[in-house]
PDB file of N, CA, C and O in Angstrom:
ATOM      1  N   UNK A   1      -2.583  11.224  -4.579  1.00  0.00           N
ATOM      2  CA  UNK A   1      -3.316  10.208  -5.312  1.00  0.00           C
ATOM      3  C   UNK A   1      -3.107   8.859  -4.646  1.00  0.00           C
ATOM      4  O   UNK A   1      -2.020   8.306  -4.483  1.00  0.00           O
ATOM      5  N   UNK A   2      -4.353   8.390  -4.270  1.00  0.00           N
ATOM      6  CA  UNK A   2      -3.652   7.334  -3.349  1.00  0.00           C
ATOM      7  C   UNK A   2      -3.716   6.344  -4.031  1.00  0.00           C
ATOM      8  O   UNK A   2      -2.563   5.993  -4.281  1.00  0.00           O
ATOM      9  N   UNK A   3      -4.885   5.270  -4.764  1.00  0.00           N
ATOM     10  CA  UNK A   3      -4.621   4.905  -6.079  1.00  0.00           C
ATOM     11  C   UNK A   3      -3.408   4.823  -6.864  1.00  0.00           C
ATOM     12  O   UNK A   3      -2.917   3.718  -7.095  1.00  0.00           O
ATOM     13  N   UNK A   4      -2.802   6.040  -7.359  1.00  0.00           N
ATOM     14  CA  UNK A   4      -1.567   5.836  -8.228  1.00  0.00           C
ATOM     15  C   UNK A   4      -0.540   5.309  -7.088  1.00  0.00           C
ATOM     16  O   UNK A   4       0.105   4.264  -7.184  1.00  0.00           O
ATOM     17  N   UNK A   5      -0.515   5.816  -6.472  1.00  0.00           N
ATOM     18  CA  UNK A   5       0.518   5.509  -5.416  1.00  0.00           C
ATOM     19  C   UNK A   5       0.695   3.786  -4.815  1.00  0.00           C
ATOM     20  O   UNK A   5       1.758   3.167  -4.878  1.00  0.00           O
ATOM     21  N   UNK A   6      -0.585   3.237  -4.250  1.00  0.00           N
ATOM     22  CA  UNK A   6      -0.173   2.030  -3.840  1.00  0.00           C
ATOM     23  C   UNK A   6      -0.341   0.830  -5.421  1.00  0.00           C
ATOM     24  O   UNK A   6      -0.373  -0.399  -5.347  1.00  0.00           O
ATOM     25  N   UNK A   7      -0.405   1.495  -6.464  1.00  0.00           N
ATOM     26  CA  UNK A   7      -0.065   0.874  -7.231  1.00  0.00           C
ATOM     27  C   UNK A   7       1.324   0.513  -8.221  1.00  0.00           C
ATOM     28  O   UNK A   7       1.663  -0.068  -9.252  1.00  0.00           O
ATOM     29  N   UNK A   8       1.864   1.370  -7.010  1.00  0.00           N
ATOM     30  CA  UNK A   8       3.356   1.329  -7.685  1.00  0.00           C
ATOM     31  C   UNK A   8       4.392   0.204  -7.051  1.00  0.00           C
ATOM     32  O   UNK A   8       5.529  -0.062  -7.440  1.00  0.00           O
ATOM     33  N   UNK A   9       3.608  -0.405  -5.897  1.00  0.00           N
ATOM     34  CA  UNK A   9       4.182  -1.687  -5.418  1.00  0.00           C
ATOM     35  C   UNK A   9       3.383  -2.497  -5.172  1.00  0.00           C
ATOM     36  O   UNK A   9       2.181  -2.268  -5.312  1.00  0.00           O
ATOM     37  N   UNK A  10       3.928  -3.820  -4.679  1.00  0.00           N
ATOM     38  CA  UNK A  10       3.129  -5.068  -5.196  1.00  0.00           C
ATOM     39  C   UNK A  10       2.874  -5.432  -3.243  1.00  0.00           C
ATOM     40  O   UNK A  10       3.508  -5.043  -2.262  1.00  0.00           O
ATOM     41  N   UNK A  11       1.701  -6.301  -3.385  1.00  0.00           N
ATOM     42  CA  UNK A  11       1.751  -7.036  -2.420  1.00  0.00           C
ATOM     43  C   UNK A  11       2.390  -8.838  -2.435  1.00  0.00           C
ATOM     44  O   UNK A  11       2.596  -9.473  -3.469  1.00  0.00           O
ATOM     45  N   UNK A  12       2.584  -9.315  -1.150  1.00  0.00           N
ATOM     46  CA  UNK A  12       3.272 -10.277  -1.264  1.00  0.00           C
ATOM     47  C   UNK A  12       2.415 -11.332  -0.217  1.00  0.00           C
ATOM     48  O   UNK A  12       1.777 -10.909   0.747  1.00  0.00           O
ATOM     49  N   UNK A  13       2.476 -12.193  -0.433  1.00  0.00           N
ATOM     50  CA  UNK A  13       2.176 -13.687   0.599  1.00  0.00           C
ATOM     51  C   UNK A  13       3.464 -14.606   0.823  1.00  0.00           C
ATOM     52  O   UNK A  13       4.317 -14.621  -0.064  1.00  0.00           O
ATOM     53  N   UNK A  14       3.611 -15.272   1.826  1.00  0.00           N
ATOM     54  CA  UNK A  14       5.254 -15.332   1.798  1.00  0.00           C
ATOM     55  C   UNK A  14       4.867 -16.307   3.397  1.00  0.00           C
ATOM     56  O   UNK A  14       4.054 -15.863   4.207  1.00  0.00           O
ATOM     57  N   UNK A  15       5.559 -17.559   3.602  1.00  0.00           N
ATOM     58  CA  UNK A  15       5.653 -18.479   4.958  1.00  0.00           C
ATOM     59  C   UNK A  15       6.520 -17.506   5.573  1.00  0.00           C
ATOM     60  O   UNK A  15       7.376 -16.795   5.048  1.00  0.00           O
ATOM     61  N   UNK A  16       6.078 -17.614   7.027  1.00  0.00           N
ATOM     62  CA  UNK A  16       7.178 -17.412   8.161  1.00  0.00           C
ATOM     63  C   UNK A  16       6.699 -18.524   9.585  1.00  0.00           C
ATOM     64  O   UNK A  16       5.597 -18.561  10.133  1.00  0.00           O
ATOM     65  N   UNK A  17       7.724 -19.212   9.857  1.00  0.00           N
ATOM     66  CA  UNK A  17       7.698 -19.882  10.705  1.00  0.00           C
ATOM     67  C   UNK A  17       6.439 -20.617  10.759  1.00  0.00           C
ATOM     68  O   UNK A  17       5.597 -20.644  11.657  1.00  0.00           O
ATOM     69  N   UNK A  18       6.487 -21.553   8.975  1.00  0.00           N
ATOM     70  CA  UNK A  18       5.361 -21.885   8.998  1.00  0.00           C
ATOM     71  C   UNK A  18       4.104 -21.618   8.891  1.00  0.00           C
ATOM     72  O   UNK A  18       3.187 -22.435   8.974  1.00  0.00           O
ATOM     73  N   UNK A  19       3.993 -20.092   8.643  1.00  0.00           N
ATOM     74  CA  UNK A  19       2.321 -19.677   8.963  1.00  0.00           C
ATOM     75  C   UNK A  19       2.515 -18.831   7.871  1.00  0.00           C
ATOM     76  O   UNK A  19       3.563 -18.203   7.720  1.00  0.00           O
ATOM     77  N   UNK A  20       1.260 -18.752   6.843  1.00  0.00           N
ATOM     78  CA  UNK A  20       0.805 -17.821   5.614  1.00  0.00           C
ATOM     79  C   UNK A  20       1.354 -16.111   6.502  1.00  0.00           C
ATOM     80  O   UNK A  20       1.655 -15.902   7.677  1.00  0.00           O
ATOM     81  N   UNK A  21       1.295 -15.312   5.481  1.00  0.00           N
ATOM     82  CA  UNK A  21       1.752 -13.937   6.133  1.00  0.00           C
ATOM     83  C   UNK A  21       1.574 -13.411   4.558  1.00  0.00           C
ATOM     84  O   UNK A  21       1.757 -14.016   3.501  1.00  0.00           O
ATOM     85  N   UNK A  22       1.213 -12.266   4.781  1.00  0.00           N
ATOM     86  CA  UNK A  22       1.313 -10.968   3.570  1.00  0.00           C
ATOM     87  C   UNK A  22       1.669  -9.453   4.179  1.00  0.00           C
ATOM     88  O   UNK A  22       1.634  -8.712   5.162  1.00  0.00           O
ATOM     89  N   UNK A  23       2.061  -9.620   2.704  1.00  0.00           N
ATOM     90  CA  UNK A  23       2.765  -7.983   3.391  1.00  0.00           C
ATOM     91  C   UNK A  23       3.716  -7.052   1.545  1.00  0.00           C
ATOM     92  O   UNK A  23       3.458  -7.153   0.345  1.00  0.00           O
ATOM     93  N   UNK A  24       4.547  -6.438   2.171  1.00  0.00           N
ATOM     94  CA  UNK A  24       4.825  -5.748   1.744  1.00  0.00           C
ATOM     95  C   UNK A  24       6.640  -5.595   1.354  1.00  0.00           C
ATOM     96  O   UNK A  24       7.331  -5.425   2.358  1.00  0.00           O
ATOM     97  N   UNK A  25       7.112  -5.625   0.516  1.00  0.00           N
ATOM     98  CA  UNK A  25       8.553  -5.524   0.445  1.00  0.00           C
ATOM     99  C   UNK A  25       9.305  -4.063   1.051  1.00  0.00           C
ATOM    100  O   UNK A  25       9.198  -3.206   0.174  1.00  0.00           O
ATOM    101  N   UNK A  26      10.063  -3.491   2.332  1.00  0.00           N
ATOM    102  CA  UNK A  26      10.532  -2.479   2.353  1.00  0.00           C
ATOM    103  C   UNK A  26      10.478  -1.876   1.440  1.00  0.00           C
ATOM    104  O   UNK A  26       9.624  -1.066   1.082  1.00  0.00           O
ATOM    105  N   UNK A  27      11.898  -2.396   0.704  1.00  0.00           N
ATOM    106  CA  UNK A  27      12.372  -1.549  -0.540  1.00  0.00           C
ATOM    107  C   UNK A  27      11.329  -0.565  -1.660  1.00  0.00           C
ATOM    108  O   UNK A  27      11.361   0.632  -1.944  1.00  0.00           O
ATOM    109  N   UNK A  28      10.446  -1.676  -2.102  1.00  0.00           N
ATOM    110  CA  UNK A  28       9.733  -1.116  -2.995  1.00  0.00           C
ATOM    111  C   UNK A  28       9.099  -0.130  -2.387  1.00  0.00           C
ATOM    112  O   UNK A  28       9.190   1.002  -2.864  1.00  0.00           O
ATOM    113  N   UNK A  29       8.252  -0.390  -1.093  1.00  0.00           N
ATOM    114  CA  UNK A  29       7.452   0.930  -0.433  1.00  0.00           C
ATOM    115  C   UNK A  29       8.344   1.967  -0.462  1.00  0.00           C
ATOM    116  O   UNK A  29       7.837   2.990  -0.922  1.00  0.00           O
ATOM    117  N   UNK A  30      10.082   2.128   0.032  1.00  0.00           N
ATOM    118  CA  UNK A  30      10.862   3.086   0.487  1.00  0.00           C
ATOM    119  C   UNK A  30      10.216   3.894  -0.835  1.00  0.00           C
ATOM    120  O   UNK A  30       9.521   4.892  -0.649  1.00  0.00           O
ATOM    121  N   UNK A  31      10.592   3.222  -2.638  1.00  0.00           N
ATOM    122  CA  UNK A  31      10.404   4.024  -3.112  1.00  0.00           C
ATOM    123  C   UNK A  31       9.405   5.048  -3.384  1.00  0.00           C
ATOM    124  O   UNK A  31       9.623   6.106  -3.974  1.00  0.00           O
ATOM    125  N   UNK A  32       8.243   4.635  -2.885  1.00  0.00           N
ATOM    126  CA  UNK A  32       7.184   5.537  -3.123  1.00  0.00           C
ATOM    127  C   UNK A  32       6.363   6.011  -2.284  1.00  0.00           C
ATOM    128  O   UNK A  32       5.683   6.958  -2.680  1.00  0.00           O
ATOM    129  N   UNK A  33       6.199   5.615  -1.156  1.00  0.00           N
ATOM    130  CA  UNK A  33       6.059   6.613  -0.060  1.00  0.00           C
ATOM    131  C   UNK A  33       8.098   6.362   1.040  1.00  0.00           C
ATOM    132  O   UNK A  33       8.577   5.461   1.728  1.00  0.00           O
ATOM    133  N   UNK A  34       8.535   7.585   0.623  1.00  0.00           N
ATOM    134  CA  UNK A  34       9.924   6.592   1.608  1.00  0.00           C
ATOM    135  C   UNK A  34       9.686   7.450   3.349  1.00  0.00           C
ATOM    136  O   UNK A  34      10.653   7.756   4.047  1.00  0.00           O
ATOM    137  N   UNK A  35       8.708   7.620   3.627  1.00  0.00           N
ATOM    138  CA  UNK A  35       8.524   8.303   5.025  1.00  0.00           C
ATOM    139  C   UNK A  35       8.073   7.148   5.576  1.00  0.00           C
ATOM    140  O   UNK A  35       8.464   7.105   6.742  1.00  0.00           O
ATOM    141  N   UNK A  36       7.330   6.039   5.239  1.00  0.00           N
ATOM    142  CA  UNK A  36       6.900   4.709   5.721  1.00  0.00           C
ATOM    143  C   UNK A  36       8.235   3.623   5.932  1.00  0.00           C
ATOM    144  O   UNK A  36       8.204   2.413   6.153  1.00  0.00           O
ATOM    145  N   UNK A  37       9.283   4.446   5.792  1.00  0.00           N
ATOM    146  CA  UNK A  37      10.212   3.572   5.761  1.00  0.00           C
ATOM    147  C   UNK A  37      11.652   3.999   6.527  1.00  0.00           C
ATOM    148  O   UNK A  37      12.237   5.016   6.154  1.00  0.00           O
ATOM    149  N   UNK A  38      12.209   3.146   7.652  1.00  0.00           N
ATOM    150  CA  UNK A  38      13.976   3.841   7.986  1.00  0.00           C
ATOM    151  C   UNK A  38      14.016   2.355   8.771  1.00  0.00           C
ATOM    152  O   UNK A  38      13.255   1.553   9.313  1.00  0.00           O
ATOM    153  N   UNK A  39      15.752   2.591   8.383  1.00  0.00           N
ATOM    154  CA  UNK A  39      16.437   2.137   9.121  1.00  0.00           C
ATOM    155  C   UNK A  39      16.736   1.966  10.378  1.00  0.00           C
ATOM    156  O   UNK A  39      16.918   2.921  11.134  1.00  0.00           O
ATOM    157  N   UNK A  40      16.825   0.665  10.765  1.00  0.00           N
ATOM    158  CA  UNK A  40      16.996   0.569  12.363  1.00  0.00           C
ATOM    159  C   UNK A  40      18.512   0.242  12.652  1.00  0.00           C
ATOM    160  O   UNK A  40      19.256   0.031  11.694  1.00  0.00           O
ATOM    161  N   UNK A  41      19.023   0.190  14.024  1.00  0.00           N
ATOM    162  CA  UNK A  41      19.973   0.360  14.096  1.00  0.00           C
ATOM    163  C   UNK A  41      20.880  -1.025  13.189  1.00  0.00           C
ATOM    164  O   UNK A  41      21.845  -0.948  12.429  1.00  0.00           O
ATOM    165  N   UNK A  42      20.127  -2.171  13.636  1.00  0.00           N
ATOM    166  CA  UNK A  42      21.158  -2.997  12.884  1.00  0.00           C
ATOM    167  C   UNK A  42      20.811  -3.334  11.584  1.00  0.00           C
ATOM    168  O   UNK A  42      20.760  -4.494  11.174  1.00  0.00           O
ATOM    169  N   UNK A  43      20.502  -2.051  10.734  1.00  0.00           N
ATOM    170  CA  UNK A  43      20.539  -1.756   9.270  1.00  0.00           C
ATOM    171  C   UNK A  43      19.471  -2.597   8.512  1.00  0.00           C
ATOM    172  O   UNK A  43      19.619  -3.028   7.368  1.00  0.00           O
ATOM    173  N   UNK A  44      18.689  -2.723   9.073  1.00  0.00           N
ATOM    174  CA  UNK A  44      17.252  -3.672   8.376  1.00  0.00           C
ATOM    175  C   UNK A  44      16.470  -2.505   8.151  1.00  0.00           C
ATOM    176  O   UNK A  44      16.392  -1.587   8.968  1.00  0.00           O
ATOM    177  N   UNK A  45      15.839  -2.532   6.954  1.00  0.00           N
ATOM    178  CA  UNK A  45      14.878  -1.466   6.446  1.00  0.00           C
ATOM    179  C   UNK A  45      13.099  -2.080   7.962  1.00  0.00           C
ATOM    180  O   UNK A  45      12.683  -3.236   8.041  1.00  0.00           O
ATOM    181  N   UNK A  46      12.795  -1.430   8.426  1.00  0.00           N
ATOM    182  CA  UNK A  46      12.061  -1.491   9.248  1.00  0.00           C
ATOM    183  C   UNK A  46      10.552  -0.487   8.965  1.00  0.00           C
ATOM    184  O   UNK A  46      10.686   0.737   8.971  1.00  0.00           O
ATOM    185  N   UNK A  47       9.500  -0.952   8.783  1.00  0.00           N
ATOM    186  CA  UNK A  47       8.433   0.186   7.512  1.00  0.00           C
ATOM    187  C   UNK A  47       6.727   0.329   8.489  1.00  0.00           C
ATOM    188  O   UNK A  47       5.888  -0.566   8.596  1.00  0.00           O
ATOM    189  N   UNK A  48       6.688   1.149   8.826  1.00  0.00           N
ATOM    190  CA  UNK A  48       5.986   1.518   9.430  1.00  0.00           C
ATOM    191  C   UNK A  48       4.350   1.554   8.028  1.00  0.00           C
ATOM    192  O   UNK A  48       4.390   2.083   6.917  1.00  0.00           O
ATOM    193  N   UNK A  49       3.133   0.806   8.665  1.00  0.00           N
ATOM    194  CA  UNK A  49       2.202   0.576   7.958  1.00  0.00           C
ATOM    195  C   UNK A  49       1.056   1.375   7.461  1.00  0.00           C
ATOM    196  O   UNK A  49       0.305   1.165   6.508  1.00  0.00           O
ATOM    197  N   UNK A  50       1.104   2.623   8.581  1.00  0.00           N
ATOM    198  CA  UNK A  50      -0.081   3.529   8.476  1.00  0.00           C
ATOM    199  C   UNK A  50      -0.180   4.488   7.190  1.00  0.00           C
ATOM    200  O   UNK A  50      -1.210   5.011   6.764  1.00  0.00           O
ATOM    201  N   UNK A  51       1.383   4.627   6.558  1.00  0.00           N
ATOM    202  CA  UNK A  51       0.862   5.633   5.533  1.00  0.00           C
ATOM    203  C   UNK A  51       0.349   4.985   4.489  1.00  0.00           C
ATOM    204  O   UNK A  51      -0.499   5.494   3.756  1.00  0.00           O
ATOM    205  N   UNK A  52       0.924   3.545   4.302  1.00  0.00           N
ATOM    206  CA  UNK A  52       0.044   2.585   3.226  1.00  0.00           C
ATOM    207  C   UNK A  52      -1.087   2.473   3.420  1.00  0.00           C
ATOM    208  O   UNK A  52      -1.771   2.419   2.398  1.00  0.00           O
ATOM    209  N   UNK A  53      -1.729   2.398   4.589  1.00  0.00           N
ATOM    210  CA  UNK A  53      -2.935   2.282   5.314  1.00  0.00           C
ATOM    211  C   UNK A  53      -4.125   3.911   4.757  1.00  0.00           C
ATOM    212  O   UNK A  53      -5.304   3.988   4.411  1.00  0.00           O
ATOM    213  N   UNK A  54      -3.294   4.684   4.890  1.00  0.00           N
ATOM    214  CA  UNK A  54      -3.642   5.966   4.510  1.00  0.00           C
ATOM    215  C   UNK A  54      -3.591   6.322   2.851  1.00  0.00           C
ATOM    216  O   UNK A  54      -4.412   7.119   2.397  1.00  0.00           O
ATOM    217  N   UNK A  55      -2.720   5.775   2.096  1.00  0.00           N
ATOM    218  CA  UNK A  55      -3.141   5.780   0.594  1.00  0.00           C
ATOM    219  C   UNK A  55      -4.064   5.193   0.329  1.00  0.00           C
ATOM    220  O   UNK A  55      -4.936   5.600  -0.439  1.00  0.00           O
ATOM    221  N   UNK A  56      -4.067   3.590   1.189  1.00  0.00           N
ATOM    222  CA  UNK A  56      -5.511   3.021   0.543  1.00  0.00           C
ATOM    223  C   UNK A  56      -6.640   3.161   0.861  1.00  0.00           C
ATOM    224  O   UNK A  56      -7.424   2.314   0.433  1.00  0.00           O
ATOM    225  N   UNK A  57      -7.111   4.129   1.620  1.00  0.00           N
ATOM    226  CA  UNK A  57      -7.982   4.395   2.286  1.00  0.00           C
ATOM    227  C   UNK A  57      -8.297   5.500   0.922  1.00  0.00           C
ATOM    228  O   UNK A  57      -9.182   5.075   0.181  1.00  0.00           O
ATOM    229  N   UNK A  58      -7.672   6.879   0.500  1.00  0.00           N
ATOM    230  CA  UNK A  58      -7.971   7.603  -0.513  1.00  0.00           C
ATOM    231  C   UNK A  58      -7.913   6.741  -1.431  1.00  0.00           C
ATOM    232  O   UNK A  58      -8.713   7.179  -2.258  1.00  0.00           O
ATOM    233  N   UNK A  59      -7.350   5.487  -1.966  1.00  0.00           N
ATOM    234  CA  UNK A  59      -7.558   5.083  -3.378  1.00  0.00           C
ATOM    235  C   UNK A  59      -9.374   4.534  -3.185  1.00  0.00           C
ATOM    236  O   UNK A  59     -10.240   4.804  -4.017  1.00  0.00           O
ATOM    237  N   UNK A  60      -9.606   3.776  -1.966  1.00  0.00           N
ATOM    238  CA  UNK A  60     -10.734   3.588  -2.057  1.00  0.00           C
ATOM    239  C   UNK A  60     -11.921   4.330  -2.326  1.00  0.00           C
ATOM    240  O   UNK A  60     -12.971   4.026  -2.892  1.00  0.00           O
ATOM    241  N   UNK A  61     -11.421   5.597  -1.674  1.00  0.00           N
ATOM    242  CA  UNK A  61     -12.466   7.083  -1.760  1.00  0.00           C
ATOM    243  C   UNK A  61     -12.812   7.264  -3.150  1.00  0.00           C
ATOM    244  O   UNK A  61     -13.921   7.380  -3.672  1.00  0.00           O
ATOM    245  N   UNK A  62     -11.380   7.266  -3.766  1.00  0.00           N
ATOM    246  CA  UNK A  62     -10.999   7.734  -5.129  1.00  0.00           C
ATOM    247  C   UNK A  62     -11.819   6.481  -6.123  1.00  0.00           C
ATOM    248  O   UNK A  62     -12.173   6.849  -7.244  1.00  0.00           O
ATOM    249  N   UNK A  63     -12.069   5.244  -5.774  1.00  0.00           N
ATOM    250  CA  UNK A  63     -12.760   4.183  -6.763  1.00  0.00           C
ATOM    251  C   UNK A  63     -13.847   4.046  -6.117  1.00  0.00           C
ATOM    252  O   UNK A  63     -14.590   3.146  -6.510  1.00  0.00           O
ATOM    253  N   UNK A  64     -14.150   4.618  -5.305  1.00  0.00           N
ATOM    254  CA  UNK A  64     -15.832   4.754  -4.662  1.00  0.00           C
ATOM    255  C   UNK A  64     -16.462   6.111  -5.510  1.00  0.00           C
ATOM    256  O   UNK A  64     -17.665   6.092  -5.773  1.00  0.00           O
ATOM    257  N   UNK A  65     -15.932   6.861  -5.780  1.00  0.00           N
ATOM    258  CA  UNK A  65     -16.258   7.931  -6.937  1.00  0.00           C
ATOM    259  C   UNK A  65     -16.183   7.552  -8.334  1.00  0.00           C
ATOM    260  O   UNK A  65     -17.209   7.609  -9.012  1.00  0.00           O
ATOM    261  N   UNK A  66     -15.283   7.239  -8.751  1.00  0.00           N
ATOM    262  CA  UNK A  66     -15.408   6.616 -10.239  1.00  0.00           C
ATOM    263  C   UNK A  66     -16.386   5.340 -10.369  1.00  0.00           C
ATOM    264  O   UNK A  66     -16.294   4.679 -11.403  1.00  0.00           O
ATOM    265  N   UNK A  67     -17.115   5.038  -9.596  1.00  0.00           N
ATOM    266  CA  UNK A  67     -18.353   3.615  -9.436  1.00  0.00           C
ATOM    267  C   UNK A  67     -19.637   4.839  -9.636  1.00  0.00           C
ATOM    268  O   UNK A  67     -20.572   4.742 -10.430  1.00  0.00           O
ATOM    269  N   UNK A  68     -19.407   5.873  -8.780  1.00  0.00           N
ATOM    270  CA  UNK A  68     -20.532   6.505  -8.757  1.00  0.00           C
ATOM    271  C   UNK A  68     -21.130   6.951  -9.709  1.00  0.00           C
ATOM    272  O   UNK A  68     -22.293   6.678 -10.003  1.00  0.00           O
ATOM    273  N   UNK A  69     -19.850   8.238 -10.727  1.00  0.00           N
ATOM    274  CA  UNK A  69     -19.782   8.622 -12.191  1.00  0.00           C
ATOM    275  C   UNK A  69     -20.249   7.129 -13.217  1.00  0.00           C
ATOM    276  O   UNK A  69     -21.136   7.361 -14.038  1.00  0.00           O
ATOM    277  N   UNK A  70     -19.849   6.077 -13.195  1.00  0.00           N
ATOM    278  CA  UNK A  70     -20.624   5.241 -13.557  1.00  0.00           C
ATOM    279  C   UNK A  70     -21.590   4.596 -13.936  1.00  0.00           C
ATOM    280  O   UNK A  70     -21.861   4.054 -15.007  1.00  0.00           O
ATOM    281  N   UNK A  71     -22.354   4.732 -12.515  1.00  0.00           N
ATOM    282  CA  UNK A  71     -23.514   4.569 -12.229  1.00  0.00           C
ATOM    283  C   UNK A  71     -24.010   5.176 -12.751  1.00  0.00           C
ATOM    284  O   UNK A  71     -24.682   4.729 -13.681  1.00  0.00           O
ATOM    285  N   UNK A  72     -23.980   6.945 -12.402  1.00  0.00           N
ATOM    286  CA  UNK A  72     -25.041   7.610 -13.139  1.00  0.00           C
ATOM    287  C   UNK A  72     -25.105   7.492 -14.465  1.00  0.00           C
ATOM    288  O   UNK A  72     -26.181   7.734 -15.012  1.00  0.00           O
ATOM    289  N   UNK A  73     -24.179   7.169 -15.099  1.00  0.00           N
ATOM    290  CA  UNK A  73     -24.100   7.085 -17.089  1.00  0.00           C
ATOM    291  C   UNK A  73     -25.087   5.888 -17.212  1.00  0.00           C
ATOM    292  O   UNK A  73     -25.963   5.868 -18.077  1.00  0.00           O
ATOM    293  N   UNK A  74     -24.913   4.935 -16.346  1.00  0.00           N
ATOM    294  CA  UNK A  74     -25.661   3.493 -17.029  1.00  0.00           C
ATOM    295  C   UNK A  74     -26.984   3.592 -16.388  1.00  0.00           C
ATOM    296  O   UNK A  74     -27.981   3.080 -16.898  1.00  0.00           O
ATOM    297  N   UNK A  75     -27.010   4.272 -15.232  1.00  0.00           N
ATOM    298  CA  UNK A  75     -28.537   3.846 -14.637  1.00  0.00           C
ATOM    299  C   UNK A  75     -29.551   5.121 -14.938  1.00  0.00           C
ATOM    300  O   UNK A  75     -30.733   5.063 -14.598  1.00  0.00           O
TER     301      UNK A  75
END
């Protein structure tokens, strides 16, 4: 469910070196997809983007269908 899934963490906007940036907190992702997520050697959670990339891609699928069911009721 990709939907349920990237709704179980938040997105963030946050300065770095001065410049707008968004993104994502490790931690919270570890918990819910934790394959998007390991440790590097000097112990910083380090989170690889594609499987988030890949839930939201099915949540979109998934709310591109519930628009459709929609549609047909009202139109």
């Amino acid at each position: 469910e990709g939907l349920e899934t990237i709704k179980q963490f938040v997105s963030y906007e946050y300065l770095k070196n001065d410049k707008k940036e968004a993104g994502f907190i490790a931690q919270e992702v570890q918990q819910v997809i934790p394959y998007a997520v390991a440790e590097g050697d000097d112990g910083f959670l380090t989170m690889n983007d594609r499987p988030v990339l890949a839930h939201l891609h099915k949540a979109i699928l998934e709310l591109e269908e519930r628009l459709s069911v929609l549609e047909k009721k009202i139109g």
